[in-house]
Each structure stands twice: as C-alpha cells, then as structure tokens.
C-alpha atoms as a printed R data frame, in Angstrom:
    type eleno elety resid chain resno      x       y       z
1   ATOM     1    CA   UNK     A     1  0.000   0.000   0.000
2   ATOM     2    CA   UNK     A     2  1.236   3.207  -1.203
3   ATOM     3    CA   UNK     A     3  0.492   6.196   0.796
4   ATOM     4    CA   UNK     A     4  0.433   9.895  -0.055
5   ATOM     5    CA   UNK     A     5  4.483  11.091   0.537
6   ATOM     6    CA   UNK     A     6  4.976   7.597  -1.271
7   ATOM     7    CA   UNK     A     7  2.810   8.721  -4.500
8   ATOM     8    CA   UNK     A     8  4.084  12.321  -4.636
9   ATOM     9    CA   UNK     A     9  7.873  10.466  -4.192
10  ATOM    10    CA   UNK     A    10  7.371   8.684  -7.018
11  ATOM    11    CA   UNK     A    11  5.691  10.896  -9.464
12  ATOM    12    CA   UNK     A    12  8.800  13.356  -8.554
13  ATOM    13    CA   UNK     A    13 11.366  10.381  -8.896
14  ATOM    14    CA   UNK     A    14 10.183   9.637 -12.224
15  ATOM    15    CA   UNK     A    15  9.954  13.001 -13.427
16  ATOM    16    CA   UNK     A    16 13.818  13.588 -12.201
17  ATOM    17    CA   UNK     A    17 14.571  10.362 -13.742
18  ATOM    18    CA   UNK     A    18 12.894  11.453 -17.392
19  ATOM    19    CA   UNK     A    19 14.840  14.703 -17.058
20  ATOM    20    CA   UNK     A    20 18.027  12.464 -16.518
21  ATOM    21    CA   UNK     A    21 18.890  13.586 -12.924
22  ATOM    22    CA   UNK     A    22 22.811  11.971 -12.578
23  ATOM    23    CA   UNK     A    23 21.373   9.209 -10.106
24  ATOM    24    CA   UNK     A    24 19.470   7.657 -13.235
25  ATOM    25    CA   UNK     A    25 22.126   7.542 -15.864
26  ATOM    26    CA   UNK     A    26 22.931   3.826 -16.305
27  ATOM    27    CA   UNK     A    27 26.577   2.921 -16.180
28  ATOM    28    CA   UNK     A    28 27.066   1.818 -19.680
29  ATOM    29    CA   UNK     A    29 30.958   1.624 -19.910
30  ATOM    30    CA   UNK     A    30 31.808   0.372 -16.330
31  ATOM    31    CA   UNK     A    31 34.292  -2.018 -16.211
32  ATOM    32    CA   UNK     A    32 34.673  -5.091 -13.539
33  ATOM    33    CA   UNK     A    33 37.671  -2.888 -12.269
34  ATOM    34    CA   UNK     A    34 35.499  -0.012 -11.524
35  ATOM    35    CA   UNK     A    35 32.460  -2.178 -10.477
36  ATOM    36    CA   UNK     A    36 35.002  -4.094  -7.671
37  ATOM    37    CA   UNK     A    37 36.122  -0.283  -6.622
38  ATOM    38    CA   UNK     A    38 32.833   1.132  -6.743
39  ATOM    39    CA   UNK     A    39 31.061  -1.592  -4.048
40  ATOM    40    CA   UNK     A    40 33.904  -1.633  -1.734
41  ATOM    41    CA   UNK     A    41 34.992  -5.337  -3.097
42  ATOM    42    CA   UNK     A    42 38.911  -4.956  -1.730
43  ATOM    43    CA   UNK     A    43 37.827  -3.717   1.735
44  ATOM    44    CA   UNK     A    44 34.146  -5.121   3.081
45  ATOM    45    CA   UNK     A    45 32.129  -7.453   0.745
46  ATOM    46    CA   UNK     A    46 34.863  -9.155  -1.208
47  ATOM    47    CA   UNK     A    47 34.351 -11.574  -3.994
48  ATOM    48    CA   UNK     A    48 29.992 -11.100  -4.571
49  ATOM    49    CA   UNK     A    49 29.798 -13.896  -7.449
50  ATOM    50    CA   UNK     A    50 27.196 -15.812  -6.639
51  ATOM    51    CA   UNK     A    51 25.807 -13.880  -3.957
52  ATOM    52    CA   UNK     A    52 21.737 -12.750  -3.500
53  ATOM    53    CA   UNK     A    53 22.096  -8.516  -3.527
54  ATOM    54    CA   UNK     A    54 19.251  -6.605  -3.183
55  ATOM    55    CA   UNK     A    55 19.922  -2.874  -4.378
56  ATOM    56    CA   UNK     A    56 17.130  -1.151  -1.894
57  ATOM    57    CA   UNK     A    57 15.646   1.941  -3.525
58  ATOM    58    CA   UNK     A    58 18.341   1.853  -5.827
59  ATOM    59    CA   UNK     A    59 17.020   2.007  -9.567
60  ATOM    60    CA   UNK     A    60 19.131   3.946 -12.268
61  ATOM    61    CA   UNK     A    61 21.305   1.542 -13.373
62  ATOM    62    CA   UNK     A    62 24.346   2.137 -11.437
63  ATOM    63    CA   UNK     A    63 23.897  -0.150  -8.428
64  ATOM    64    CA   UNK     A    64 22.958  -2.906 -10.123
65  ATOM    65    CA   UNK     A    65 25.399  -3.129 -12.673
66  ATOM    66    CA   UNK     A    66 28.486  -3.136 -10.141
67  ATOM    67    CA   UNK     A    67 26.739  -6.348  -8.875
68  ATOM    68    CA   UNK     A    68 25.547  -7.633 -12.530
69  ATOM    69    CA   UNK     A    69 28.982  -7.629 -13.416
70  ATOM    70    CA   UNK     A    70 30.566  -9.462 -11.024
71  ATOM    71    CA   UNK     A    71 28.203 -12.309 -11.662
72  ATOM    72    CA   UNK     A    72 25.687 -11.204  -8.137
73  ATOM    73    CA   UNK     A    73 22.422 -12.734  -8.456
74  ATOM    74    CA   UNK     A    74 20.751  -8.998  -8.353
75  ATOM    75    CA   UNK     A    75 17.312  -7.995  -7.363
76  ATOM    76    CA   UNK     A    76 16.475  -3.941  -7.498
77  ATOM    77    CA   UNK     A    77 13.378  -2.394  -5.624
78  ATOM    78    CA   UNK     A    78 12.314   1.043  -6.094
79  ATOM    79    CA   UNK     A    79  9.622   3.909  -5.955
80  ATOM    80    CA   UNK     A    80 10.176   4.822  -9.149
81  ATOM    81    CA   UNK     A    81  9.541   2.314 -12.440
82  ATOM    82    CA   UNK     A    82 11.836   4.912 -14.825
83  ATOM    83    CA   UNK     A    83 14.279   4.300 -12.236
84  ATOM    84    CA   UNK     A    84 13.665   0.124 -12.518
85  ATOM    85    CA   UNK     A    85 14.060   0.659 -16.558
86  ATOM    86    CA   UNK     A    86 17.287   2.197 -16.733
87  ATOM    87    CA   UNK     A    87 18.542  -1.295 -14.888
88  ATOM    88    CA   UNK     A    88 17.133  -3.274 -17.155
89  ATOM    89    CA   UNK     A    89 18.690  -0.932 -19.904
90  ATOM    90    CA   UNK     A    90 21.718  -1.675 -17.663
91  ATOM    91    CA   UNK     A    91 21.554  -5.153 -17.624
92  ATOM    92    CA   UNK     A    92 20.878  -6.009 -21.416
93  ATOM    93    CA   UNK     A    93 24.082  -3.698 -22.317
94  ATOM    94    CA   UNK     A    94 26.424  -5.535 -19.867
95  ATOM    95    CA   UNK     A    95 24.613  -9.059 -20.658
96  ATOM    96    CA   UNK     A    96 23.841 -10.460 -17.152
97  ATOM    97    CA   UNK     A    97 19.757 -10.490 -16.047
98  ATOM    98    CA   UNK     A    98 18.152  -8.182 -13.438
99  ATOM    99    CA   UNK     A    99 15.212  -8.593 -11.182
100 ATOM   100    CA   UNK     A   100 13.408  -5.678 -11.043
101 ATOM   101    CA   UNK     A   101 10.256  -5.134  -8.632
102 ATOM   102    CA   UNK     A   102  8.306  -1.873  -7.798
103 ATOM   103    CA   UNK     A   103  7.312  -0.445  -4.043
104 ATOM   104    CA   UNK     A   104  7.736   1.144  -0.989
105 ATOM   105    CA   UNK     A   105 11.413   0.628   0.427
106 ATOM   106    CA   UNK     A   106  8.562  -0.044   4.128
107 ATOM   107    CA   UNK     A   107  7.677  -2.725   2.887
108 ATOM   108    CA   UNK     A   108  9.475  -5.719   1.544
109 ATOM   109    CA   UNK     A   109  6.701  -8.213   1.645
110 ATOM   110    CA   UNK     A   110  7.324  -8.743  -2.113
111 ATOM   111    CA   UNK     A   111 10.739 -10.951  -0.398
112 ATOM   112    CA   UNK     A   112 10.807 -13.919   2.152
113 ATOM   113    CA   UNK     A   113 12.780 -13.950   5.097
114 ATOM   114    CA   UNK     A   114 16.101 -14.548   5.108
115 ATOM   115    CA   UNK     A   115 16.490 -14.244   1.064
116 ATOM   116    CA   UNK     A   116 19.626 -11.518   0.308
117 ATOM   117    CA   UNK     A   117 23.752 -11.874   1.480
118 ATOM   118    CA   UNK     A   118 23.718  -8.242   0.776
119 ATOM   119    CA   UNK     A   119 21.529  -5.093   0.809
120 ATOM   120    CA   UNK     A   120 22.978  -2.083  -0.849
121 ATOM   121    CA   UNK     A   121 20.872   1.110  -0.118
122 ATOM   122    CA   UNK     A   122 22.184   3.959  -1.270
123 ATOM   123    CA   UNK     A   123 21.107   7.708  -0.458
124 ATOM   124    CA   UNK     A   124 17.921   7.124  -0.076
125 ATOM   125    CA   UNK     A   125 16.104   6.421   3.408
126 ATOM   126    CA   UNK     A   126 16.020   9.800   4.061
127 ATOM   127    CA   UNK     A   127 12.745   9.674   0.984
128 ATOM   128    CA   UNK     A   128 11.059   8.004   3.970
129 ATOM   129    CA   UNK     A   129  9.372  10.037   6.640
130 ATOM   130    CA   UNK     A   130 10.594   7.125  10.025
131 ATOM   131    CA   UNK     A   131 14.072   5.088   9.144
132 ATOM   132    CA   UNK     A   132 12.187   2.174  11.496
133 ATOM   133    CA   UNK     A   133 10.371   0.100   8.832
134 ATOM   134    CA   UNK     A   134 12.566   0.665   6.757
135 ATOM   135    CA   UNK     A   135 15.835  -0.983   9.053
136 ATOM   136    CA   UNK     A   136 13.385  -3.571  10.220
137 ATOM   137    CA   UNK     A   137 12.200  -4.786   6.828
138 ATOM   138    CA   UNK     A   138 15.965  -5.117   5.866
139 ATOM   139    CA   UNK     A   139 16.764  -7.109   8.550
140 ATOM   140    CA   UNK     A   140 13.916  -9.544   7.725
141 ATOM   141    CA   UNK     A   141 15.008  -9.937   4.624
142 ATOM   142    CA   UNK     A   142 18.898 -10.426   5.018
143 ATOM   143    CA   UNK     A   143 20.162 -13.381   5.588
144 ATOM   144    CA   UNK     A   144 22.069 -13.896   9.426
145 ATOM   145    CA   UNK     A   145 25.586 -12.396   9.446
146 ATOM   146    CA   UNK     A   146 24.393 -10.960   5.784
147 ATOM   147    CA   UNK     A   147 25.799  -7.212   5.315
148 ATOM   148    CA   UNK     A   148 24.049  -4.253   5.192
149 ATOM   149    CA   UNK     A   149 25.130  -1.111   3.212
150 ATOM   150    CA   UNK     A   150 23.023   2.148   4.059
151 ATOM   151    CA   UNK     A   151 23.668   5.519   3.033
152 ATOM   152    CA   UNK     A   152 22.012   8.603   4.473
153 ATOM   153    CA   UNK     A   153 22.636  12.786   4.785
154 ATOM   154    CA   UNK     A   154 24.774  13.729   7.708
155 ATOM   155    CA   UNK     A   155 21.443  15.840   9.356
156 ATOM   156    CA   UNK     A   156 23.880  18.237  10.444
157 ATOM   157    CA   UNK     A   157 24.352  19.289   6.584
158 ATOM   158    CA   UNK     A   158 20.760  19.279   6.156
159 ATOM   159    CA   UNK     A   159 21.141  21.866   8.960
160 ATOM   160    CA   UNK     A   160 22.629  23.762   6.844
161 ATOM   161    CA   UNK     A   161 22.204  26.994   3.565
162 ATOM   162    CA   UNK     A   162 25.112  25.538   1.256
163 ATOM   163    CA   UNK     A   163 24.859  29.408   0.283
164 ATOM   164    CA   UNK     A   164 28.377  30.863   0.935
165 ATOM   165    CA   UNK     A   165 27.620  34.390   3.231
166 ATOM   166    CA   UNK     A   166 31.178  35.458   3.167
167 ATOM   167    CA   UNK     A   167 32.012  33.894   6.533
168 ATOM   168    CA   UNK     A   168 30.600  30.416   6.567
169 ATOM   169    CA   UNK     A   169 27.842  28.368   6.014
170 ATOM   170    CA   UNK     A   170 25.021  29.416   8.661
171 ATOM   171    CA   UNK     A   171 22.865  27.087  10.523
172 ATOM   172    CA   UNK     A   172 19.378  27.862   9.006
173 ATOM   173    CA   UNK     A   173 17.072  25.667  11.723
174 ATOM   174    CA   UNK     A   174 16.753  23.622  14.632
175 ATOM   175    CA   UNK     A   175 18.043  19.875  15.030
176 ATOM   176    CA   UNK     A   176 14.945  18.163  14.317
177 ATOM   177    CA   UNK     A   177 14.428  14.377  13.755
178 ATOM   178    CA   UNK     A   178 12.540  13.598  10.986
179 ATOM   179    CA   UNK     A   179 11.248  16.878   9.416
180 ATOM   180    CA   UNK     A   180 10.401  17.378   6.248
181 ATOM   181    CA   UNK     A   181 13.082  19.555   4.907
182 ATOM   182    CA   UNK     A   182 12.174  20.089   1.420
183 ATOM   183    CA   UNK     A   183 10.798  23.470   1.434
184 ATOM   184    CA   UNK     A   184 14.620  24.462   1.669
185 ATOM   185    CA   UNK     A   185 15.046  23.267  -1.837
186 ATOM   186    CA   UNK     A   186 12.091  22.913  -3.500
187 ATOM   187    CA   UNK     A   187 13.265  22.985  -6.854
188 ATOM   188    CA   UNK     A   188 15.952  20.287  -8.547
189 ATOM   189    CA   UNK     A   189 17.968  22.088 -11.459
190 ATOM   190    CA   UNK     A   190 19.292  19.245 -13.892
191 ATOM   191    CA   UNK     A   191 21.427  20.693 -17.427
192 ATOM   192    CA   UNK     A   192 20.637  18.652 -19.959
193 ATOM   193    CA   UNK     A   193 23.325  17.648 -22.749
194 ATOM   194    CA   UNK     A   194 22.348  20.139 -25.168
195 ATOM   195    CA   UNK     A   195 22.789  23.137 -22.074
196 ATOM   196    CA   UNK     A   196 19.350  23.843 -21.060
197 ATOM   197    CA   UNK     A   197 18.186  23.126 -17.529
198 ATOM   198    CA   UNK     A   198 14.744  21.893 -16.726
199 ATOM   199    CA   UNK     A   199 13.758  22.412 -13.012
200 ATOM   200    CA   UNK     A   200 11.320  19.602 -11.609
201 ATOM   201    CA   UNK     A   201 10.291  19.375  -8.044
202 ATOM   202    CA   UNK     A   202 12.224  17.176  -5.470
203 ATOM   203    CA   UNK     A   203 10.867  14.649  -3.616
204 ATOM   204    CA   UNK     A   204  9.830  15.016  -0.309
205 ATOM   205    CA   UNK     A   205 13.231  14.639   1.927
206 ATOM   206    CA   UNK     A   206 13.574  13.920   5.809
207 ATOM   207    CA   UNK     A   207 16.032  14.780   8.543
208 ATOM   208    CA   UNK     A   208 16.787  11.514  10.632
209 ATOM   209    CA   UNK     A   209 19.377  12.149  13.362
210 ATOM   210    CA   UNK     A   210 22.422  10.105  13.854
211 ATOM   211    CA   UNK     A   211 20.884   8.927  17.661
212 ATOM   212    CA   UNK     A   212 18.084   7.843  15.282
213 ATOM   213    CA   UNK     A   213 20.056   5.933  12.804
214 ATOM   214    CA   UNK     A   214 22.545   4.044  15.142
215 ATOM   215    CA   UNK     A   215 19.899   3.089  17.463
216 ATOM   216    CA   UNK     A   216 17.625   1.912  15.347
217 ATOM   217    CA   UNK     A   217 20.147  -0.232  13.725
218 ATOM   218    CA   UNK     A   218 21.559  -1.359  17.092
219 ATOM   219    CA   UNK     A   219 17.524  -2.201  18.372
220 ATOM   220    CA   UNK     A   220 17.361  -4.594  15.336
221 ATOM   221    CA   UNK     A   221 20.149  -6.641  15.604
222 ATOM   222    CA   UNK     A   222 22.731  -4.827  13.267
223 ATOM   223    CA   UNK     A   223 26.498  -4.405  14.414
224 ATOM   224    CA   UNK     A   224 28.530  -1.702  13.165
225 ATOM   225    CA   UNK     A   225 31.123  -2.231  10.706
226 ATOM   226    CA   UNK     A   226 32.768   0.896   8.927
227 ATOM   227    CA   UNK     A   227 31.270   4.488   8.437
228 ATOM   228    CA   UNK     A   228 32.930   7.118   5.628
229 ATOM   229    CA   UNK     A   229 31.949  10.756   4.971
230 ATOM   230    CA   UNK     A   230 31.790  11.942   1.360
231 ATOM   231    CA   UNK     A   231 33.409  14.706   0.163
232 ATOM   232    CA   UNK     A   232 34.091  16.016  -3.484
233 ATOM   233    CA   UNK     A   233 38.217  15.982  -3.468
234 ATOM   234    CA   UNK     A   234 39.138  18.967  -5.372
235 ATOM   235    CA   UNK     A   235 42.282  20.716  -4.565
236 ATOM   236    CA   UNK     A   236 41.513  24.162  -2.578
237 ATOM   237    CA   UNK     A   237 38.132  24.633  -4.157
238 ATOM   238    CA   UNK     A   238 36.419  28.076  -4.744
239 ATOM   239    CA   UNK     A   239 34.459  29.142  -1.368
240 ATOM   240    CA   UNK     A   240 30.476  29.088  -1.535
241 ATOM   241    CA   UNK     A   241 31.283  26.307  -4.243
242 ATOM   242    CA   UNK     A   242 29.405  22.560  -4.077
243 ATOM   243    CA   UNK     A   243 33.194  20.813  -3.159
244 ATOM   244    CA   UNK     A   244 34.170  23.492  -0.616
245 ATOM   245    CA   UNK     A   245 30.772  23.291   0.974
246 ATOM   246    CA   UNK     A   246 31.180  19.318   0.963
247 ATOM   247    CA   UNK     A   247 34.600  19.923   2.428
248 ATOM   248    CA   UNK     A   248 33.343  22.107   5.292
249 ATOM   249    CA   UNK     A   249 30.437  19.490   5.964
250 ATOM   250    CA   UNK     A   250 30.072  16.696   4.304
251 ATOM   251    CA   UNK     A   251 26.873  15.551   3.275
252 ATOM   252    CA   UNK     A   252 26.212  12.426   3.378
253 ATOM   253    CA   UNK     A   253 27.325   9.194   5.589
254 ATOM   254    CA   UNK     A   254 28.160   5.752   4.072
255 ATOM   255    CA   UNK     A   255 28.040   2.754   6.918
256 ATOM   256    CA   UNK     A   256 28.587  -0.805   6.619
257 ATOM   257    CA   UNK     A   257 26.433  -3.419   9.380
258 ATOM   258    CA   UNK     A   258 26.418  -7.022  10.071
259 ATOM   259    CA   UNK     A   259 23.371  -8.548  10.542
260 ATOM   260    CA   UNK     A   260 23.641 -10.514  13.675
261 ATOM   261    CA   UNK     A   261 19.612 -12.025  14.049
262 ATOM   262    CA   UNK     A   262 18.881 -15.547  13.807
C-alpha cells in the first residue's frame, strides 16, 4: 500500500529520472575494475559472485550493474519504475539479467525472510518520513551475518544553507528528527546535454538524526562495521562552491552493518 508522501515520491522520482537527474544515468561503460572499486569489493564485501544482492531503492542503473557484473544474483526495488528501466537498460548492455520489482522501500513483503547476502541502499532512506520500517524490513530480509550497506545525509548538513555568506555556512534551523526539509530546496535544477536546464520538483526529503540511525540499527540486531563521509576531493576549491561546501560538511554518511539475528 502506497500512501500519499509515497505517490508524490514517485511521481517526482520519475519526473527527475525522465529529465536524466545523474542518479538515473545507467553505467554503460563500467568495467569489472570499476564495479570491484565502486562496491567496496577490496575492503568489506569481497568476492559477490554468486551472492543474492538486493539494491534497496536503488534504480538507475548504477547499483545494479556493479553487482551484474561481477556475476551477483541482483534484485532492485524502487519507488520509481523509470528508475527500474534504466537497470534493465543496464543489464541487457552488460549481458547479465536483473530482477526488477516496484514499491515502498517499508515494505518488503514482495521478499521472504532470510532471502539476500547483501543489501545495498544507497542515499535514499532519508525519501522516507521514520528510518524504522525501513531498518526492520531489511533485517527480515537479510540473511544472518548478511551485510548491510546504508547511506544517508549527515542531518547536520541538512542543517545547513550551502549558500556561501562570506564567513561560513550558517545554521538555518533547529536539530529536528525527521522533518520534512524540502521546502529548503524545492526545486531540482538538472542541465541537460544540449545546455538547457529543466527544473522539476524534489521529492519530499527527511532529517533523521544520527541517535536515530545508530539506534535503530543497534535495536534490530545490526552491528557496526565501517562508516565514511563523502566529500568532493578537489584541490583548494572556490568558497560558496558545491566541493568546498562538501569539504566544510560533508553531506552524506556511508556505513557498513552485520546482521547478527537468527
């Protein structure tokens, strides 16, 4: 059952999607090289041949080819059935199949318990309004001592105007746990190839504090593995610009958990 945040998400997914926001431009040319580097092969999963990966509102073709091509038995669930087409897309240009099913990243009951080695979610639990179905469904549905990868937005960022005031980067509101934070951004800007920039209107986009996150996780059975902050890496970058402001905070976490249930 979809309800109304849901609906509105995905009518604004698949218009970003159309308009060819970067998340949904399959990765055509990636190599098994790139694909190992990309899913953290060398330093937490390993070899993933063979393995049952679900790619957790994930669609756009980027995800799931990391895992298609090192021979992953993949399954992709999303909001968004543009997103779900651009792995397909994915999948018949690399040559490996794709499983691709539509929903609500709350609920899973598409999937048995105990069915994936792997979850990969990437930035996207913060689409949901509570991270709590969300973390339990995955745990359901991972297999025990299965790995769970789960990007979200540091909420301290989200905290934050990225616009550059000559001093900093002011706070613009309170340290709330799951707000809607939209109205700060309502509009996405995407420049197409040809130069021109169609604005569509984001999805609706929640704070979840780190308390929230971690304890959640801990309550249903996950252990903490590894957590990384992203940052765009350019050399002394221009002040009020999207690297320096990534530099001063960065947005968004990347964790790794072990799913210890039985």
């Amino acid at each position: 059952m979809i309800d109304d945040i849901a609906a509105v998400n995905r009518e604004r997914w698949n218009a970003m999607a159309s308009a060819k926001v970067m998340f949904s431009r399959p990765f055509f040319d990636f190599t098994r090289e790139e694909a190992a580097a990309y899913i953290h092969c060398d330093t937490m999963l390993g070899d993933v041949a063979g393995k049952d990966v679900l790619c957790l509102a994930s669609g756009g073709g980027q995800d799931s080819a990391a895992f298609g091509l090192l021979g992953a038995s993949v399954t992709v669930f999303d909001l968004s059935d543009v997103q779900l087409s651009r792995d397909q897309d994915a999948a018949r240009s690399h040559g490996y199949t794709v499983q691709t099913v539509q929903g609500d990243m709350r609920d899973l009951s598409a999937f048995t318990a105990n069915t994936f080695d792997i979850v990969w979610q990437p930035y996207s639990i913060n689409y949901s309004p509570t991270v709590e179905p969300v973390i339990a469904e995955v745990a359901r549905v991972l297999k025990p001592g299965g790995i769970y990868h789960l990007a979200f937005a540091n909420p301290f960022a989200l905290a934050m105007d990225n616009g550059w005031d000559g001093n900093g980067y002011p706070l613009r509101d309170l340290y709330r746990d799951g707000e809607d934070i939209t109205r700060f951004f309502p509009i996405w800007e995407l420049e197409q190839e040809d130069g021109t920039v169609v604005t569509v209107e984001r999805p609706h986009e929640f704070r979840h504090t780190l308390s929230t996150m971690f304890n959640t996780l801990a309550r249903q059975g996950f252990q903490f593995m590894q957590m990384s902050e992203w940052v765009r890496p350019d050399i002394d970058p221009e002040q009020g610009s999207w690297a320096h402001f990534t530099q001063c905070c960065p947005p968004y976490l990347q964790t790794f958990w072990r799913w210890g249930g039985s």
